[in-house]
N, CA and C atoms as an extended XYZ file, in Angstrom:
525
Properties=species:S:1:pos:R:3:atomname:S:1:resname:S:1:resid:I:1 pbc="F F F"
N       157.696      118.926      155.527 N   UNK     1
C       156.666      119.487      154.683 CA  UNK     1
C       156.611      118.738      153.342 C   UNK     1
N       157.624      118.544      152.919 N   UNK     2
C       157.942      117.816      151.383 CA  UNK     2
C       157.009      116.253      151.786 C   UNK     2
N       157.209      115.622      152.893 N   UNK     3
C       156.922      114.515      153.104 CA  UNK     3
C       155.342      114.471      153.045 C   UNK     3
N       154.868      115.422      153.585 N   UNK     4
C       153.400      115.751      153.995 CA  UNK     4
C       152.540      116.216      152.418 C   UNK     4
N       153.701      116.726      151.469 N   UNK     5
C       153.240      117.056      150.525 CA  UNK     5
C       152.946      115.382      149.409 C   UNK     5
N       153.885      115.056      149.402 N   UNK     6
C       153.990      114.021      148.409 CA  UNK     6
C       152.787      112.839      149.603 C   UNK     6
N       152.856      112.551      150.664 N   UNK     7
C       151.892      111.915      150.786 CA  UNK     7
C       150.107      112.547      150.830 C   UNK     7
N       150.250      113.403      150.234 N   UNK     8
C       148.532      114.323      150.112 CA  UNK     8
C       148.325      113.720      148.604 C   UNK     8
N       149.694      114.271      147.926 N   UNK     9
C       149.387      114.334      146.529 CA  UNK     9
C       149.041      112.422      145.704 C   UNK     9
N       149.671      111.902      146.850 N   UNK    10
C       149.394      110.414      147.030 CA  UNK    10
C       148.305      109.661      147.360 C   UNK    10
N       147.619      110.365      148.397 N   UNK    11
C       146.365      110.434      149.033 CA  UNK    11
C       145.268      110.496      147.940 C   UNK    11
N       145.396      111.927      147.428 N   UNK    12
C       144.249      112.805      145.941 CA  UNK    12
C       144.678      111.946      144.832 C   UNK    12
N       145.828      111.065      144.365 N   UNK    13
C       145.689      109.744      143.818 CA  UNK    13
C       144.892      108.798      143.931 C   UNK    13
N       145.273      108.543      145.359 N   UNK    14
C       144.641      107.036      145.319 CA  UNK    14
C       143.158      106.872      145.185 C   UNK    14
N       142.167      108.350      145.615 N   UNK    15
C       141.062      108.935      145.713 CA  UNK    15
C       140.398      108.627      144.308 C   UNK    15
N       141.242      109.388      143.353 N   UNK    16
C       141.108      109.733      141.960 CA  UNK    16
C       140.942      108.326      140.927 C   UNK    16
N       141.801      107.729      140.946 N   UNK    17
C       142.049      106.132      140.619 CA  UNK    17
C       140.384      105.288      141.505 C   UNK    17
N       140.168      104.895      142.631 N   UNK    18
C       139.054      104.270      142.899 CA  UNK    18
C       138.033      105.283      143.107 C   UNK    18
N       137.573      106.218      142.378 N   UNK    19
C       136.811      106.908      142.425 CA  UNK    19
C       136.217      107.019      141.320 C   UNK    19
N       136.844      106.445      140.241 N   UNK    20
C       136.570      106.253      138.683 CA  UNK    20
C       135.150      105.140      138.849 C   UNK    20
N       134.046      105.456      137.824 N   UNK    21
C       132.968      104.790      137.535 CA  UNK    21
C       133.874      103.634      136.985 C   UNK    21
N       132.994      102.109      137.557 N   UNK    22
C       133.243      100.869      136.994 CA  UNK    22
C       132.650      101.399      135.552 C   UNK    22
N       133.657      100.124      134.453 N   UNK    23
C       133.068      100.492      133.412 CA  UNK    23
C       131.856       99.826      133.049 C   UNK    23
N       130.994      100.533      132.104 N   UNK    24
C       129.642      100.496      132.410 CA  UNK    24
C       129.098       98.988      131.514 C   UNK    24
N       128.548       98.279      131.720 N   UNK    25
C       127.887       96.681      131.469 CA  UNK    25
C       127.290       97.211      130.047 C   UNK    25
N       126.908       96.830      128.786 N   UNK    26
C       126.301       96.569      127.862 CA  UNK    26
C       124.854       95.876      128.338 C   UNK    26
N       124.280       96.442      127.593 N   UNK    27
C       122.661       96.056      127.843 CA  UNK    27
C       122.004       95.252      126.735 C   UNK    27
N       121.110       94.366      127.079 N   UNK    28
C       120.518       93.667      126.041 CA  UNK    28
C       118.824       93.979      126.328 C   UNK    28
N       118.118       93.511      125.189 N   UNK    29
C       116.662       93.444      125.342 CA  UNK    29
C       115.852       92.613      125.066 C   UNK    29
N       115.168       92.408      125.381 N   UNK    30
C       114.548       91.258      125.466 CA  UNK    30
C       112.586       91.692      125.462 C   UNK    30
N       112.098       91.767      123.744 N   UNK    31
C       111.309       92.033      122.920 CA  UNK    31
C       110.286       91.169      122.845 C   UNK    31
N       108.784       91.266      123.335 N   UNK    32
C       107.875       90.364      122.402 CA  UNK    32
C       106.790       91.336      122.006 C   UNK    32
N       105.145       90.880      121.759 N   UNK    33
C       104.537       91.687      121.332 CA  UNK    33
C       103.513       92.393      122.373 C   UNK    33
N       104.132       91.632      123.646 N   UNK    34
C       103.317       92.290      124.883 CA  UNK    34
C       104.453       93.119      125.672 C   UNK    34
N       105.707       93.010      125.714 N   UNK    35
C       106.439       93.518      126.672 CA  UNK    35
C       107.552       93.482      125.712 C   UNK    35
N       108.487       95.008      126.923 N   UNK    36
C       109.869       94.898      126.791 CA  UNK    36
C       110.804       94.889      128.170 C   UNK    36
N       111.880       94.447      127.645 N   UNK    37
C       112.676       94.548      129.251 CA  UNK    37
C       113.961       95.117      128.807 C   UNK    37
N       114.726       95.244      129.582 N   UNK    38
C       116.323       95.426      129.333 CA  UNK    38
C       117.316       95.162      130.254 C   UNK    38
N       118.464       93.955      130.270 N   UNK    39
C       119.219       94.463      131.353 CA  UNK    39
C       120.714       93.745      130.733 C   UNK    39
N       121.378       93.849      132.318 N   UNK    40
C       122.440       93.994      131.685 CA  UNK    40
C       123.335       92.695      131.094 C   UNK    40
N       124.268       92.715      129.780 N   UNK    41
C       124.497       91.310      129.029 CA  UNK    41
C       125.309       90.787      129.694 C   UNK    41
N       125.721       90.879      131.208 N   UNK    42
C       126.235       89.766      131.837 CA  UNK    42
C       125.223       88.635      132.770 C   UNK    42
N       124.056       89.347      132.689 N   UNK    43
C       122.579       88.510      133.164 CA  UNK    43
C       122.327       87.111      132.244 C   UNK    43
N       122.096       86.500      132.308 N   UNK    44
C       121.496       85.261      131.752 CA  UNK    44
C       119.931       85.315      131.197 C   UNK    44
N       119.511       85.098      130.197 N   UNK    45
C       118.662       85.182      130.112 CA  UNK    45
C       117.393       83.581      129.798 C   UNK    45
N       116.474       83.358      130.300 N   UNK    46
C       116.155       82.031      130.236 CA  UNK    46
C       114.783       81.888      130.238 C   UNK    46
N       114.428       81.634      128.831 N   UNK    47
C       112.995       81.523      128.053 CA  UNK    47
C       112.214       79.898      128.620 C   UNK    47
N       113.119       78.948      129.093 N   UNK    48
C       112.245       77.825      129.257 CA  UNK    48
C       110.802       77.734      130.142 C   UNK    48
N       110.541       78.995      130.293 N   UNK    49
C       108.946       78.884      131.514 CA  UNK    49
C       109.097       78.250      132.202 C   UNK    49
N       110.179       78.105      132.671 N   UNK    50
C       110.205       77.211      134.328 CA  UNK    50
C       109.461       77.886      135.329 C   UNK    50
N       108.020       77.136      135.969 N   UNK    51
C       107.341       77.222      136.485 CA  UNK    51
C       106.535       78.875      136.478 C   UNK    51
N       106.325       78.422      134.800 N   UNK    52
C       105.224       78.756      134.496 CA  UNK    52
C       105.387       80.532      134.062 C   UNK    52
N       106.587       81.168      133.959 N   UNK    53
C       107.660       82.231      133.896 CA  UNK    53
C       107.358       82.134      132.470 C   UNK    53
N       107.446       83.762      131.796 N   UNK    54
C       107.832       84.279      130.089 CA  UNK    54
C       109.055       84.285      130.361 C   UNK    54
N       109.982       84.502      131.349 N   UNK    55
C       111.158       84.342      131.365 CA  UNK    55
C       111.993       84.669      133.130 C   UNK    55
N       112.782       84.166      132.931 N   UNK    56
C       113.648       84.333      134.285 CA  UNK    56
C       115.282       84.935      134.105 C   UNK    56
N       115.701       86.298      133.909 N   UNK    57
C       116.920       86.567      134.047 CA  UNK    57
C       117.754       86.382      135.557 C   UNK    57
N       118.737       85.764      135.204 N   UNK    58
C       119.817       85.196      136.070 CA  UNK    58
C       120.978       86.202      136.187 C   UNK    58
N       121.325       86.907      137.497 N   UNK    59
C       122.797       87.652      137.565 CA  UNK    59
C       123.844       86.643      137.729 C   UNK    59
N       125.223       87.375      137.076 N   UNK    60
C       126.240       86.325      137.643 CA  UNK    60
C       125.991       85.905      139.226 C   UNK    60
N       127.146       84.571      139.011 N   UNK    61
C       127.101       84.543      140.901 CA  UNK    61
C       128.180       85.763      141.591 C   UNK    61
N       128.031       85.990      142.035 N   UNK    62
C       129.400       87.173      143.302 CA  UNK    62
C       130.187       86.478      143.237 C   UNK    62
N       130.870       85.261      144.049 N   UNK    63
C       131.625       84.171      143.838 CA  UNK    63
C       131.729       82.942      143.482 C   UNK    63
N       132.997       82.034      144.260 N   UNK    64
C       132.739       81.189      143.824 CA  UNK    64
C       131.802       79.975      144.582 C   UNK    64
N       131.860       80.295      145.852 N   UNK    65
C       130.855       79.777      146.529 CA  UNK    65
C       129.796       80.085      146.530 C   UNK    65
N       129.110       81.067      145.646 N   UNK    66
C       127.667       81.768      145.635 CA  UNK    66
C       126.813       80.375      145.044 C   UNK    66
N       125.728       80.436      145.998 N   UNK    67
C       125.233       79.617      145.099 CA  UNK    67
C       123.673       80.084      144.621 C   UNK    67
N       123.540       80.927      144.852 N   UNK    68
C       121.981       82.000      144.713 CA  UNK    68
C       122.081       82.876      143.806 C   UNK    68
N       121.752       82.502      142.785 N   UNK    69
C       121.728       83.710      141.471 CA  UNK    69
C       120.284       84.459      141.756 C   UNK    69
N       120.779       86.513      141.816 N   UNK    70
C       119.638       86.496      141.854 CA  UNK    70
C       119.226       86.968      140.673 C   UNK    70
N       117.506       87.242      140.685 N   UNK    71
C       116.791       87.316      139.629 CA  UNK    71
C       115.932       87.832      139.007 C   UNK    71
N       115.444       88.164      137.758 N   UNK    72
C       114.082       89.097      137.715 CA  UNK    72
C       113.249       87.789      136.802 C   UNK    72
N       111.889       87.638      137.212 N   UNK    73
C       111.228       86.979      136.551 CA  UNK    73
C       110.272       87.194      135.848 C   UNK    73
N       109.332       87.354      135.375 N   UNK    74
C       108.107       87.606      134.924 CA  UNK    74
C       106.681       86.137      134.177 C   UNK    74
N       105.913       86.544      135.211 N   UNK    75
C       104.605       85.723      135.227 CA  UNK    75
C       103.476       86.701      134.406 C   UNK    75
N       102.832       86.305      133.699 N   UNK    76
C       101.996       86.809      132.924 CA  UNK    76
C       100.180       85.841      133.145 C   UNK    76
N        99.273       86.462      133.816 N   UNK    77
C        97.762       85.528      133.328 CA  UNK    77
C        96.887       86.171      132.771 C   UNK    77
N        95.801       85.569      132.005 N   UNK    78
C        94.618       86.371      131.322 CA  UNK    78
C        93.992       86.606      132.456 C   UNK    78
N        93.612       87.740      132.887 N   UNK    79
C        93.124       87.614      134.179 CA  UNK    79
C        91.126       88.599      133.354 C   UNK    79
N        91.441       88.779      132.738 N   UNK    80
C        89.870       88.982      131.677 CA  UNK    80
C        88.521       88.101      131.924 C   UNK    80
N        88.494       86.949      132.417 N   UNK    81
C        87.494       86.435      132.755 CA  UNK    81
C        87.522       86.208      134.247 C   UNK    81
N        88.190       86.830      135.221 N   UNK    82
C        88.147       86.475      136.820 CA  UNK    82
C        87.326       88.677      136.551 C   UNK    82
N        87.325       89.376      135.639 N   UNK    83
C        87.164       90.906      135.999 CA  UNK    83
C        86.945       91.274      137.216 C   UNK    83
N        88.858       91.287      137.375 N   UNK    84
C        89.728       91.775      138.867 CA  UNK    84
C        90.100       92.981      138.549 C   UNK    84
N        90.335       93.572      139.392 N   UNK    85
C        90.505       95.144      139.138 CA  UNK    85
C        92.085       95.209      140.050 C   UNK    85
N        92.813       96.091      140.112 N   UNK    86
C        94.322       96.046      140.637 CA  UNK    86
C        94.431       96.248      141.700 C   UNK    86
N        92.982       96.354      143.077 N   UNK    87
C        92.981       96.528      144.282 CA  UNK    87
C        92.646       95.168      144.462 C   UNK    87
N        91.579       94.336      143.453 N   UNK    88
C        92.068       92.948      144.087 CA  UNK    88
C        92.893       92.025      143.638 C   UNK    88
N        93.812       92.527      142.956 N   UNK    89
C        95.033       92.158      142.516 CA  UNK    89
C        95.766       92.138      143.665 C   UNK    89
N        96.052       93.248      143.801 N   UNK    90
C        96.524       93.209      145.401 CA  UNK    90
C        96.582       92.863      146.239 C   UNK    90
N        95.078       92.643      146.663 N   UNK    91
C        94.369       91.860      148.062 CA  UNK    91
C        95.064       90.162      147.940 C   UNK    91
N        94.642       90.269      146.756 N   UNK    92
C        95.505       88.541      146.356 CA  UNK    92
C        96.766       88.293      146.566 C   UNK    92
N        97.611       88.873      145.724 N   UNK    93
C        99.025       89.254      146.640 CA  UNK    93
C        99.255       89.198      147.471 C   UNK    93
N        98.600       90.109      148.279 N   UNK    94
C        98.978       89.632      149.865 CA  UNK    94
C        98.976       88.567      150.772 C   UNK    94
N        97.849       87.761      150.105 N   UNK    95
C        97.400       86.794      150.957 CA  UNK    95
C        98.376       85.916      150.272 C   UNK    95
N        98.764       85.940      149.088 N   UNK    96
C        99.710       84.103      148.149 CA  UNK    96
C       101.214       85.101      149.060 C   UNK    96
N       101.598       86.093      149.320 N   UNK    97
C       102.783       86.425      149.972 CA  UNK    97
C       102.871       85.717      151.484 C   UNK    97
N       101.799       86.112      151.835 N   UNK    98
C       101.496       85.532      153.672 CA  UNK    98
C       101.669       83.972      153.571 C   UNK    98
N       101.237       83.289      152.365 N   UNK    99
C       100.822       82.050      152.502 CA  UNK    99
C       102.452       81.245      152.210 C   UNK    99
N       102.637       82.275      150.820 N   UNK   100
C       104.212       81.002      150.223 CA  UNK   100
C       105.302       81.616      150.170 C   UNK   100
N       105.452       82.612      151.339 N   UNK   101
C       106.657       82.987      151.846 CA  UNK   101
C       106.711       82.858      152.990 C   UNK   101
N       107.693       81.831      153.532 N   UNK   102
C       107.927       81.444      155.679 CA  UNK   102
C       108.093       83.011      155.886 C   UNK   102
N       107.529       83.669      157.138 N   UNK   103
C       108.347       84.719      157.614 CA  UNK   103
C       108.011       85.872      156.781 C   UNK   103
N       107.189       85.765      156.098 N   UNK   104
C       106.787       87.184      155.033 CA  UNK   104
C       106.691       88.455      155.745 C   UNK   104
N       107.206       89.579      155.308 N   UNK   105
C       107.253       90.756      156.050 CA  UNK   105
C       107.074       92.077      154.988 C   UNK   105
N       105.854       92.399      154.949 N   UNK   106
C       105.293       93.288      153.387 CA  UNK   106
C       106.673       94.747      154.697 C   UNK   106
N       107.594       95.186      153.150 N   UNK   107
C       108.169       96.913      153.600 CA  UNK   107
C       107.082       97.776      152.918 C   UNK   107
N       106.716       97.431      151.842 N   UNK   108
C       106.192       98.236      151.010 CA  UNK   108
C       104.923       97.800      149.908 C   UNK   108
N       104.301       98.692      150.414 N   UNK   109
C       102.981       98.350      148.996 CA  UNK   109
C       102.595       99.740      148.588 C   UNK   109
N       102.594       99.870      147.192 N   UNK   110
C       102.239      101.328      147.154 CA  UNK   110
C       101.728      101.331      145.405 C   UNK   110
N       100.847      102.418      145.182 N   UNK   111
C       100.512      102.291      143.600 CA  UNK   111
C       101.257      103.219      143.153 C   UNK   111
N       101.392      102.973      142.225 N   UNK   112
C       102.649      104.440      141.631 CA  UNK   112
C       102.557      104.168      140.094 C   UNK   112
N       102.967      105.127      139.034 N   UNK   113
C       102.585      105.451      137.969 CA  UNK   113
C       103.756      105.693      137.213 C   UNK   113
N       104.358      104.945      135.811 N   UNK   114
C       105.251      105.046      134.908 CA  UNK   114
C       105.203      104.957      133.475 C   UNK   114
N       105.298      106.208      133.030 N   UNK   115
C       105.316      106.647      131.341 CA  UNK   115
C       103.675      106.622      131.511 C   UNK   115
N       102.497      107.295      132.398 N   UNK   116
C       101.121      106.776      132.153 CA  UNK   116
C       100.190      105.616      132.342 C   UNK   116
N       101.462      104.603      132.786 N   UNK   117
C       100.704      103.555      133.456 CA  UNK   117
C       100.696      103.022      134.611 C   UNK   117
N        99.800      102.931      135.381 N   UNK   118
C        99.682      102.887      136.922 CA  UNK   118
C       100.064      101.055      136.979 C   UNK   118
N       100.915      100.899      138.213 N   UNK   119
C       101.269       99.368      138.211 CA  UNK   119
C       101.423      100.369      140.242 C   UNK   119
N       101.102       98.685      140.502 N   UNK   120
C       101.236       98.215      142.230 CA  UNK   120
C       102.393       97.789      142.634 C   UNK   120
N       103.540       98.642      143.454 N   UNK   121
C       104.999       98.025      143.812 CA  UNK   121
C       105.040       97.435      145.509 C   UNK   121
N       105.292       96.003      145.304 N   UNK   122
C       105.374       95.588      146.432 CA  UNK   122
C       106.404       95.403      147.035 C   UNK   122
N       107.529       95.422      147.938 N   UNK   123
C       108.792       95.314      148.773 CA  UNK   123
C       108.797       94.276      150.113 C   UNK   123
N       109.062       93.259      149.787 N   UNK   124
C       108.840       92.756      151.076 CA  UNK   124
C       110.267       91.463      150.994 C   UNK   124
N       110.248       91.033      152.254 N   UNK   125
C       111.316       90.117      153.042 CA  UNK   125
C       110.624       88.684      153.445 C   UNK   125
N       111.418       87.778      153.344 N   UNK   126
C       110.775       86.734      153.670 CA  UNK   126
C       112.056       85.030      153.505 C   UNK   126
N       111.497       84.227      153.613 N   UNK   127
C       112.806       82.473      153.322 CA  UNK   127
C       111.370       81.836      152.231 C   UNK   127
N       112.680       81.443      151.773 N   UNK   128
C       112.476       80.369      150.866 CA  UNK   128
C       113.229       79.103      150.766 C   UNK   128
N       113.100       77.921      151.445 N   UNK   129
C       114.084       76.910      151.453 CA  UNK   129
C       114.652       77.465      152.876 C   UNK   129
N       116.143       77.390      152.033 N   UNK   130
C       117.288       78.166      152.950 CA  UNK   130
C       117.560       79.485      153.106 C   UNK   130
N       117.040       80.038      152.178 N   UNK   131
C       117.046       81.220      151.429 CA  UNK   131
C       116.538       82.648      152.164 C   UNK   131
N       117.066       83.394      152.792 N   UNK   132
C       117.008       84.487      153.387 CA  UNK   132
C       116.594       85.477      151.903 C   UNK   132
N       115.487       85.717      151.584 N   UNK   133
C       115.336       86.897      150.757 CA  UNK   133
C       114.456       87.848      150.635 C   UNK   133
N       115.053       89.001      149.694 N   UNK   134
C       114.178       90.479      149.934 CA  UNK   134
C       113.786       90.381      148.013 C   UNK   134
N       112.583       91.234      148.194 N   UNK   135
C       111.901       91.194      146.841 CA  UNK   135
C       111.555       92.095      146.699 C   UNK   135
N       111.378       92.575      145.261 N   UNK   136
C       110.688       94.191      144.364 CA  UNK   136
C       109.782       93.364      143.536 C   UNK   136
N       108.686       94.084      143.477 N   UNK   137
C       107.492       93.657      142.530 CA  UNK   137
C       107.016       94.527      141.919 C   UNK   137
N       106.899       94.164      140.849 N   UNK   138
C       105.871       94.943      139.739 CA  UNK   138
C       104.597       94.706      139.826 C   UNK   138
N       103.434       94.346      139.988 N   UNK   139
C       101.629       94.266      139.280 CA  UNK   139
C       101.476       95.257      138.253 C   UNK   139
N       101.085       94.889      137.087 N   UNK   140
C       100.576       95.942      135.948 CA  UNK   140
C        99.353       95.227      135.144 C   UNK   140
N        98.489       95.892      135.035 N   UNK   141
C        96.864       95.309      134.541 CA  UNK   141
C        96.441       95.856      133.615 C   UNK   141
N        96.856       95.247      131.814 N   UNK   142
C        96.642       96.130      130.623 CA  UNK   142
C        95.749       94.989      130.029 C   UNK   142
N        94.568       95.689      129.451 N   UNK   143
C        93.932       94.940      128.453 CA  UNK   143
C        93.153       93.510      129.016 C   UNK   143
N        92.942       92.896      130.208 N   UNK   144
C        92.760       92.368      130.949 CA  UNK   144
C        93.689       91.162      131.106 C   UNK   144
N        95.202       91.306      131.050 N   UNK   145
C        96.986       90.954      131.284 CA  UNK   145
C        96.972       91.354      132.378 C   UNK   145
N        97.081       90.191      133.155 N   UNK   146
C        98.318       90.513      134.590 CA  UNK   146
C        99.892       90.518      134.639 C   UNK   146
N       100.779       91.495      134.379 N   UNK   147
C       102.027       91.329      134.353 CA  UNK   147
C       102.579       91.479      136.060 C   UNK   147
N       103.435       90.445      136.103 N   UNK   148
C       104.018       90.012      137.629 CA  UNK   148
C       105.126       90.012      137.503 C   UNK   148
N       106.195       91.346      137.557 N   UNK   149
C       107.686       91.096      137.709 CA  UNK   149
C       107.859       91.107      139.055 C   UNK   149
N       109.258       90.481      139.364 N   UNK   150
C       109.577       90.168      140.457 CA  UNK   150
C       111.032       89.781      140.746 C   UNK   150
N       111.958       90.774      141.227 N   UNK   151
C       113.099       91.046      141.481 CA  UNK   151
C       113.382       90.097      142.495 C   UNK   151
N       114.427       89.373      142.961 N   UNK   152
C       114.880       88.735      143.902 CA  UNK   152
C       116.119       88.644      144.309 C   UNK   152
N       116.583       88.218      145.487 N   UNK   153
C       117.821       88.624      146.087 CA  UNK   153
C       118.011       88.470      147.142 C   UNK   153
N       119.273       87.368      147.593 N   UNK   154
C       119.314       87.233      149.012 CA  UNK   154
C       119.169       88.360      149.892 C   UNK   154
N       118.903       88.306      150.584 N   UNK   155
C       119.414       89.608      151.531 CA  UNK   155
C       120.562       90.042      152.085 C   UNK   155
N       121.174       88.947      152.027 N   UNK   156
C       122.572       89.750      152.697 CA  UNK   156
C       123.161       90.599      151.182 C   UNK   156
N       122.628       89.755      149.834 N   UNK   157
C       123.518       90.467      148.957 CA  UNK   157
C       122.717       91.491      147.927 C   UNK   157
N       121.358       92.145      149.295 N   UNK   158
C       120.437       92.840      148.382 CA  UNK   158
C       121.291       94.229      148.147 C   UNK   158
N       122.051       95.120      148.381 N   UNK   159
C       122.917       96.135      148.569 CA  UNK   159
C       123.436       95.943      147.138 C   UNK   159
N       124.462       94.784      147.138 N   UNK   160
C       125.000       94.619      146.054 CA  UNK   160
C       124.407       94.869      144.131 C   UNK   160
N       122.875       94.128      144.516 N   UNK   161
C       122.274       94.030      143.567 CA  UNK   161
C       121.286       95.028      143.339 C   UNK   161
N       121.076       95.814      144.345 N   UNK   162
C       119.646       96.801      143.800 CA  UNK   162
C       119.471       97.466      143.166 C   UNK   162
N       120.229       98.553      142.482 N   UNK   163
C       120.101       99.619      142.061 CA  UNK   163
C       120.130       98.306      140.201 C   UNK   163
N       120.730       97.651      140.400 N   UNK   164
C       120.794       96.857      138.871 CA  UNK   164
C       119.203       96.069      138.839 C   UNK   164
N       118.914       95.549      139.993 N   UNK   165
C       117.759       94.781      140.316 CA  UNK   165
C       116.436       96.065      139.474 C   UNK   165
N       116.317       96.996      140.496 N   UNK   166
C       115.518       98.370      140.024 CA  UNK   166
C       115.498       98.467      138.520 C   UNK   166
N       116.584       98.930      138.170 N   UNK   167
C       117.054       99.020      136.359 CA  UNK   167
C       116.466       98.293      135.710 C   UNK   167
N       116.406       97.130      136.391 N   UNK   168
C       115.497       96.086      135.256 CA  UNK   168
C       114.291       96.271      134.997 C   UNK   168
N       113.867       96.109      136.648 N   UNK   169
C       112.011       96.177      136.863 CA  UNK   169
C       111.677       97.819      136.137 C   UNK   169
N       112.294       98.938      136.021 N   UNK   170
C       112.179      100.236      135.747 CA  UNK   170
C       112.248      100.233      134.800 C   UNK   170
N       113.113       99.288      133.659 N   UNK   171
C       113.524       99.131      131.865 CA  UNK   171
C       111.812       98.513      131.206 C   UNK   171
N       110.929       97.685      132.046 N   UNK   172
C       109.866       96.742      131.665 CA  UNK   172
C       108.939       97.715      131.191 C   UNK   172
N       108.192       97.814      129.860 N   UNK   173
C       107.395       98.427      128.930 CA  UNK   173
C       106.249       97.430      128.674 C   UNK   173
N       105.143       97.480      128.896 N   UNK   174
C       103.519       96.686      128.634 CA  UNK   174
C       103.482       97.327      127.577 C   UNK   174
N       102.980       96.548      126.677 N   UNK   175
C       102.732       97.484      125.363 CA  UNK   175
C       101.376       97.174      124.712 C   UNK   175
């Protein structure tokens, strides 16, 4: 009985100990006069507009062989002189998804509404290169601004990253 006891009370240890919240990441933000974002300060953050991006945050790699950082990006166009409305925002989407993703596979398209402003969330799977990946999208249409976030992530290591991936795209404020 003694034996059975001390290995329970060993057990409701070991439980107690990895059951503890990781400690929690520090957040940064990242401010202009059209948008806000937030995530977390072990992300990278990278203003050079590489291809054509207000910015591209970078997660660490997982290891040391990782070689796929994933990412949240954001594309911004005046879209004021095409007067597109966010269903053919959409329609467009779909078709540049079908076209410049091998293997494109829409999970999700849906309009949905945050703090009052209606934005288009897209979910879909698809390769890039070598690249096995799953994606979260933002569309948001203020003032005649197209804002285009866009979460990325291998797939095998979309689990790992989502709920931080989400956080980001969910932190983004049009202002």
């Amino acid at each position: 009985m003694k034996k059975l006891t001390i290995l329970l009370v060993g057990f409701l240890a070991f439980q107690f100990v990895f059951a503890q919240d990781a400690p929690e990441i520090t957040q940064q933000k990242h401010e202009t006069e059209n948008f806000a974002i937030t995530f977390p300060s072990d992300w990278t953050l990278d203003q050079s507009r590489t291809m054509n991006t207000e910015f591209i945050l970078f997660s660490p790699l997982n290891n040391p062989v990782d070689v796929f950082r994933e990412n949240v990006n954001l594309l911004m166009t005046d879209m004021s002189e095409y007067n597109m409305t966010m269903d053919d925002i959409v329609k467009l989407s779909e078709e540049q998804i079908a076209t410049l993703i091998t293997e494109a596979k829409v999970i999700q398209s849906v309009r949905r509404q945050k703090d009052g402003m209606e934005y288009h969330f897209f979910e879909y799977t698809g390769k890039q290169g070598t690249y096995n990946l799953r994606f979260l999208q933002h569309f948001y249409l203020k003032n005649g601004m197209g804002y285009v976030l866009t979460f990325s992530a291998e797939t095998k290591s979309f689990a790992d990253f989502e709920k931080t991936g989400n956080s980001i795209l969910n932190s983004f404020k049009v202002k």
